[in-house]
C-alpha positions, 0 to 999 in steps of 0.5 A: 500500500501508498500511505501518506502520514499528515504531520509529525507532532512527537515522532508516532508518525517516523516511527510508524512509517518505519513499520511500515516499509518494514512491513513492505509497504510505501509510506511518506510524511508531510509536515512542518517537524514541529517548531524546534523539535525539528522532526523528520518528515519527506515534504516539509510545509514550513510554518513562516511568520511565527516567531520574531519580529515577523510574529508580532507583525502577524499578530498585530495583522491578524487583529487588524484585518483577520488575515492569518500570515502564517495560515496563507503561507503553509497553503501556499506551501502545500499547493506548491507540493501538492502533486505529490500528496495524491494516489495514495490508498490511505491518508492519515491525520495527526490530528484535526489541525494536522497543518496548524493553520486556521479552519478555512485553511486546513479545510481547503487543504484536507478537501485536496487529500480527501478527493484525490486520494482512497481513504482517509483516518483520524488519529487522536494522539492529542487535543482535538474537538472531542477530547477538549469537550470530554475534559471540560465535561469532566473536570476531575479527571485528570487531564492537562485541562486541570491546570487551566481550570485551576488558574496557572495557564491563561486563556491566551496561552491555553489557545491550542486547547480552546481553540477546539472549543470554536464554532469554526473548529467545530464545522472544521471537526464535523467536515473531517468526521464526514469524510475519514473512514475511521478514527484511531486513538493512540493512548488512554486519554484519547481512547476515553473520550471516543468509546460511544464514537460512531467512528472510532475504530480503537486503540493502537497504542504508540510504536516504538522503534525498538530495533533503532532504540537500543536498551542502555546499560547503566554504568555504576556511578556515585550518583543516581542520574535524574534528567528533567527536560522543560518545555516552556510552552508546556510548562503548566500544561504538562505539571512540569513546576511540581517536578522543579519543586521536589527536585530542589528538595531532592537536591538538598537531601540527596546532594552526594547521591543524586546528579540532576540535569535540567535543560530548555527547548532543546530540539528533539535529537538533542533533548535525546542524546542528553538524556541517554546517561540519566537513570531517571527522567520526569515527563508529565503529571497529567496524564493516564497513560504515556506519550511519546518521550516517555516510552522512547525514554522507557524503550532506553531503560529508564525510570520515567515519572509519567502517566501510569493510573490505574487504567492503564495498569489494568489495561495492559495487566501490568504485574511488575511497574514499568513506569512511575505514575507522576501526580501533582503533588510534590510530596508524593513525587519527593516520596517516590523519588526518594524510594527510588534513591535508597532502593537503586536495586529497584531502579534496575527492576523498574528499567528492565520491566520498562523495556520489556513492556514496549517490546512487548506492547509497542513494537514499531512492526507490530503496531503498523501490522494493527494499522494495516489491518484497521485500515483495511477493514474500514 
């Protein structure tokens, strides 16, 4: 089969194209490689005018007149390629804003690939329409919307979140619903809000490239590495203060046995080369399940702080912890790291089981196997 992968957000889509030329099929990606994090993608759609002086023009042309530089610019990019986004026998979004512009825009776009291509999927690995209602419908469960509703993001910077909340994202919602044959989600925050969906056809969990993720043995060292990546547009979204607040205890009980590294928007592949040494990584605290940094972190061999609730324990009847499920609340993130730095034997336990499960439950091929076959059946 041809596949054409629409957007790169966390790398699910590099890795799923892996499984599938494994597999023998033909698969490409169209994107922008998300900002810094600079992804791989085969035709790149780049985003112009969004940082900057240029920004702030944009910014300040958008109130004006309600013309979107930015928006204009991606789909004049994605004509000028679009004769190599037709032909193909499956076309996959990453989410229904897969290109980041605004809904007339991305509708314009879309209506290209639905026509001139067989059939067409929904992922649902992030924000989108129903997945923003089912949080705000159901405020205690535990979703990045709770920092919001608890006052530290504003509405200005939780745009990405509300936007889908809009009449406009909302026909643009319907418009992608009425023309993909299915929609897929890739973790248990997704899976939750579409259950009743008259088109969700399941969960496929996120693949993982195990065979280019190598497990890494852990040398002895006086101290115990933790790594803490901070990605400052989703400092509040993903709880990241609550890890800063008991790493500086930590710190200061543990100062001869612990070695903490911090670091800011690095771009992926850095971000990845720096924490190959740590024997702990803290990820999110808003989640249920795991998102992409964390199993890549978890396919390596480390203890990752992340989401791992009791659904998703019951999910995958998990017998031997794979990962720590990060809350937030800084005693309990002190207390569990605490545990970890005078039991290291159960750092290597936790690392190993870790592995095994996405040998186990993500693997690249056999994932893109799971897709081949929802595809086809649809």
């Amino acid at each position: 089969m041809k596949i054409l992968l629409v957007g790169e957000y966390s790398r699910l889509h590099n890795s799923l194209k892996e499984g599938l030329i494994a597999l023998g099929h033909e698969a490409v990606i169209v994107g922008h490689g998300d900002g810094f994090k600079n992804y791989d993608v085969d035709y790149l759609i780049e985003k112009r005018w969004d940082s900057g002086w240029k920004k702030k023009v944009k910014v300040g042309i958008f109130k004006l007149t309600g013309f979107d530089i930015s928006s204009h610019l991606t789909y004049r990019d994605f004509k000028r390629q679009q004769r190599f986004f037709s032909g193909f026998d499956i076309v996959q979004l990453i989410n229904e804003n897969s290109f980041n512009c605004q809904p007339k825009y991305e509708k314009r776009m879309l209506s290209y690939l639905f026509a001139n291509n067989n059939k067409s999927f929904l992922l649902s690995c992030g924000d989108d329409y129903l997945n923003v209602k089912y949080n705000f419908e159901n405020p205690n469960s535990k979703s990045v919307l709770q920092p919001y509703l608890a006052g530290k993001i504003s509405d200005k910077n939780f745009q990405n979140v509300l936007k889908f909340r809009k009449k406009s994202f909302k026909k643009l919602h319907d418009f992608i619903i009425n023309n993909v044959s299915g929609i897929i989600s890739s973790d248990l925050d997704y899976h939750i809000a579409l259950q009743n969906h008259r088109k969700y056809l399941g969960m496929i969990p996120n693949p993982v490239n195990v065979d280019k993720i190598k497990f890494i043995e852990q040398n002895q060292h006086k101290a115990v590495r933790i790594f803490f990546g901070i990605n400052t547009e989703t400092y509040h979204k993903k709880g990241l203060e609550f890890f800063e607040q008991a790493l500086t205890i930590i710190k200061a009980e543990f100062a001869e046995k612990v070695d903490i590294k911090i670091t800011r928007d690095l771009p992926y592949a850095d971000y990845i080369n720096l924490y190959d040494k740590a024997n702990i990584l803290l990820d999110q605290v808003y989640a249920n399940d795991q998102g992409y940094n964390a199993l890549e972190a978890m396919a390596k061999g480390k203890v990752v702080f992340t989401g791992a609730e009791n659904v998703f324990i019951q999910h995958y009847n998990i017998t031997d912890d794979v990962a720590i499920n990060a809350v937030p609340d800084v005693d309990e993130l002190v207390t569990k790291i605490r545990l970890l730095l005078q039991n290291p034997t159960q750092i290597d336990a936790i690392r190993r089981s870790a592995r095994s499960f996405i040998e186990r439950e993500h693997h690249y091929v056999e994932i893109a196997k799971k897709y081949v076959q929802t595809w086809t059946k649809a």
